[in-house]
C-alpha positions in Angstrom: 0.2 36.1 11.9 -3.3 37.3 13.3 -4.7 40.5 12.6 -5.3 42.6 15.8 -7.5 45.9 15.4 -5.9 49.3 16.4 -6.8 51.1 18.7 -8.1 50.7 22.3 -8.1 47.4 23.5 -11.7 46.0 24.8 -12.2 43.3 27.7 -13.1 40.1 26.0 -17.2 39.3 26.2 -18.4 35.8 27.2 -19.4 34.7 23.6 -15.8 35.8 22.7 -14.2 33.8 25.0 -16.5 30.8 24.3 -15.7 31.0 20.0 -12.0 31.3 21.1 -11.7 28.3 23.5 -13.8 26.2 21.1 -11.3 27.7 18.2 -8.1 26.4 20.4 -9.7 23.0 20.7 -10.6 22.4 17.2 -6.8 23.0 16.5 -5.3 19.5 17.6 -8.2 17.6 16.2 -7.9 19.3 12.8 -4.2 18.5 13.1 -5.2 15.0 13.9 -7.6 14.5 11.0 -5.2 15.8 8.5 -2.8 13.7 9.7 -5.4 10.5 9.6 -6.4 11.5 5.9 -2.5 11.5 5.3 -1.5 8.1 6.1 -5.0 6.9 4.4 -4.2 8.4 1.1 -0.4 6.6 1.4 -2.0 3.3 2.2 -4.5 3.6 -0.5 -2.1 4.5 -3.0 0.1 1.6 -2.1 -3.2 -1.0 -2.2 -3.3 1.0 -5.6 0.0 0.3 -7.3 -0.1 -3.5 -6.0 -3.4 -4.3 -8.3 -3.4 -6.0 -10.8 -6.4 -5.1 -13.7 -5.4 -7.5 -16.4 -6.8 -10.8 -16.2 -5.7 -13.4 -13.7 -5.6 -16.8 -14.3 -5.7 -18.5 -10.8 -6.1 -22.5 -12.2 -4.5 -23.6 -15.5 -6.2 -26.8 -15.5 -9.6 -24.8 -15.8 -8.4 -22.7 -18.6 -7.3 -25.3 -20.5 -10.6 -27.1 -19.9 -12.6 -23.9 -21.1 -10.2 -23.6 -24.0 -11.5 -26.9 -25.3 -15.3 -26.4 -25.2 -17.2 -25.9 -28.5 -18.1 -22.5 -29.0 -20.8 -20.5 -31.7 -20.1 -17.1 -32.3 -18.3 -17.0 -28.8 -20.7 -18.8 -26.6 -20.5 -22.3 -25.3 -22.5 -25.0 -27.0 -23.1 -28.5 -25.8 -22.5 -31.2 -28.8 -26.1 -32.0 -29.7 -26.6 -28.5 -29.5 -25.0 -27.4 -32.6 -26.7 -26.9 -35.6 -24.6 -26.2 -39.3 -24.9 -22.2 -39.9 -27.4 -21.9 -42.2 -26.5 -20.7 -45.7 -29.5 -17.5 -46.9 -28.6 -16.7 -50.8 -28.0 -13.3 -51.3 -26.6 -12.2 -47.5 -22.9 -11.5 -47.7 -20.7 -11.6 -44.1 
């Protein structure tokens, strides 16, 4: 519902006219975008739910493979590359 001023009506002015046809044309476009932004947000949300954040392992082979490798403190070290850990008297881990 639209409010209407009492009293006498008055002819509608040029700039009037202008701001209401522009109004009445914004109308379907606004009902278009909202309809747009609808259907973006569902497909969005479905993209969403079909994720998957854990981790994917895509070749078995290679994960085996990577499994095997010598590692120091969580890195990957070639064979000639690995040293003893040294022993320092008096440092407790």
């Amino acid at each position: 519902m639209q409010h209407r001023p009492q009293g006498p009506v008055q002819p509608e002015t040029q700039a009037h006219r202008k701001l209401r046809i522009e109004h009445e044309k914004q109308e379907p476009i606004r009902e278009f975008k909202k309809k747009t932004r609808e259907a973006a947000l569902v497909r969005f949300w479905q993209k969403h739910r079909g994720r998957r954040f854990g981790t994917v392992i895509r070749y078995d082979c290679r994960k085996k493979l990577a499994d095997a490798w010598p590692r120091v403190k969580g890195r990957i070290k070639d064979e000639d590359d690995m040293e003893p850990p040294q022993v320092v008297p008096g440092m407790n881990r």
